[in-house]
DRENTI-392786 format. One record per residue (C-alpha): residue in one letter; x, y, z. Coordinates in steps of 0.25 Angstrom, whole numbers, plus 5000, padded with zeros to 4 digits. Each point is the difference from the previous one (the first is absolute). Example, Ala and Ser with C-alpha at 12.3 -4.5 7.8 and 13.67 -1.06 7.14 Angstrom:
// DRENTI-392786
{baza "a",{5049,4982,5031}}
{baza "s",{5006,5014,4998}}
END
This chain:
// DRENTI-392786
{baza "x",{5302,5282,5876}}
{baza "x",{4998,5011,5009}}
{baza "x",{4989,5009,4999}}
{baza "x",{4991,5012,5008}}
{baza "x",{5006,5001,5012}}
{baza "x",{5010,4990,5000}}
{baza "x",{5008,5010,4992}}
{baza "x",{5002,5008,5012}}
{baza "x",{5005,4988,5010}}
{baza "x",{5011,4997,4987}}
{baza "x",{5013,5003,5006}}
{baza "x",{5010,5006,4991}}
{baza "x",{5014,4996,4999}}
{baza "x",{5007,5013,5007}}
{baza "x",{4991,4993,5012}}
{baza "x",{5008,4987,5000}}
{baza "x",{5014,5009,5003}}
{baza "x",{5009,4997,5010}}
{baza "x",{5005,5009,5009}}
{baza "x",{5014,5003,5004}}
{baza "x",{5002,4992,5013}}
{baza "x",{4990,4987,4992}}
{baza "x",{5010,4999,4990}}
{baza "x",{5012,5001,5011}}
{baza "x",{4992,4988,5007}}
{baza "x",{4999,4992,4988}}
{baza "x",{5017,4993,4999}}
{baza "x",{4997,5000,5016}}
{baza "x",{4989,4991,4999}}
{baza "x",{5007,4991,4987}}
{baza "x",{5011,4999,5010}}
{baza "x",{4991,4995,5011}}
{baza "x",{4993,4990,4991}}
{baza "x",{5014,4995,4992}}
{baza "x",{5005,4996,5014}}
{baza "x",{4988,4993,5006}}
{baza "x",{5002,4991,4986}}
{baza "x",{5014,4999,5004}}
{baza "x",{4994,4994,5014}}
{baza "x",{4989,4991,4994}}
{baza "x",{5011,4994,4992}}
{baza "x",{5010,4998,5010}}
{baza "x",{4989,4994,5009}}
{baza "x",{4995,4992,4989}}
{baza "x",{5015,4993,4998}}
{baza "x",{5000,4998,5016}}
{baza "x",{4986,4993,5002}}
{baza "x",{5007,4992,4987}}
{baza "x",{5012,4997,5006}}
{baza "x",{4992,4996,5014}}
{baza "x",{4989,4993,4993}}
{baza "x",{5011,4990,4993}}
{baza "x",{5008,4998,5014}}
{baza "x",{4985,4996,5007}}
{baza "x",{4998,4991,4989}}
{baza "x",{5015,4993,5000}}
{baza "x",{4997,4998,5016}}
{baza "x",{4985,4994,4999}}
{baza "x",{5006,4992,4988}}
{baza "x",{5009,4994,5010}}
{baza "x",{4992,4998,5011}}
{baza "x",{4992,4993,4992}}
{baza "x",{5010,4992,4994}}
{baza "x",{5004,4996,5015}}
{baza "x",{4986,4997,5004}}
{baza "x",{4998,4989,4988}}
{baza "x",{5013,4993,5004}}
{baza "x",{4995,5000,5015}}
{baza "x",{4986,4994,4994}}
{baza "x",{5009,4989,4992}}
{baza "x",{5006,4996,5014}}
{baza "x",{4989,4998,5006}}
END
């Protein structure tokens, strides 16, 4: 609840208005910030993609180390 002074530090909503080049910016900046998802995603589905490939390859390396240790 504001009271005394604090009625003064109270902002009112025609101080919250955007001016001309502010509401410009803003499909600018939604723009920006839909294609750095787009990039997150796509580097998300390539440290995927190269995350299963390092696994197929330590899974077979492993698999010809265990057949060394049964020659020996």
């Amino acid at each position: 609840m504001l009271v005394g002074s604090d009625l003064r530090m109270a902002k009112s909503r025609s101080d919250f208005q955007l001016t001309k080049e502010e509401r410009e910016t803003i499909p600018k900046i939604k723009k920006e910030i839909n294609t750095m998802k787009k990039g997150y995603k796509e580097m998300a589905a390539i440290n995927l993609a190269l995350s299963n490939l390092y696994f197929e390859i330590e899974s077979e390396a492993e698999s010809y180390y265990d057949r060394v240790a049964e020659c020996e």
